[in-house]
C-alpha positions, 0 to 999 in steps of 0.5 A: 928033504925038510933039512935041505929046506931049512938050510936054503930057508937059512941061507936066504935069511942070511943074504938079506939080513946081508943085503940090508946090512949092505943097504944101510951101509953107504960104503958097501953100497957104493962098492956094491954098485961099482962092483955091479957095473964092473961084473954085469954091464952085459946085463944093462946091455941087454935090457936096454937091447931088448928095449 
């Protein structure tokens, strides 16, 4: 159970170094938003349904 733990604990570790690499970069963070509006605009959708 402590291995699988460690791996998630890395793996977490990993996507926010990522995210924040992403956030410094203005390229990837303008990709990043087009790509979140491209993907999830049901999600927008229903937040502002629920609203």
């Amino acid at each position: 159970m402590n291995v699988i733990k460690d791996n998630t604990l890395r793996k977490i570790v990993l996507y926010v170094h990522m995210i924040k690499n992403v956030l410094n970069n203005p390229l990837f963070k303008t990709v990043a938003i087009y790509r979140i509006k491209l993907f999830a605009p049901h999600i927008g959708g229903s937040v502002y349904k629920t609203e």
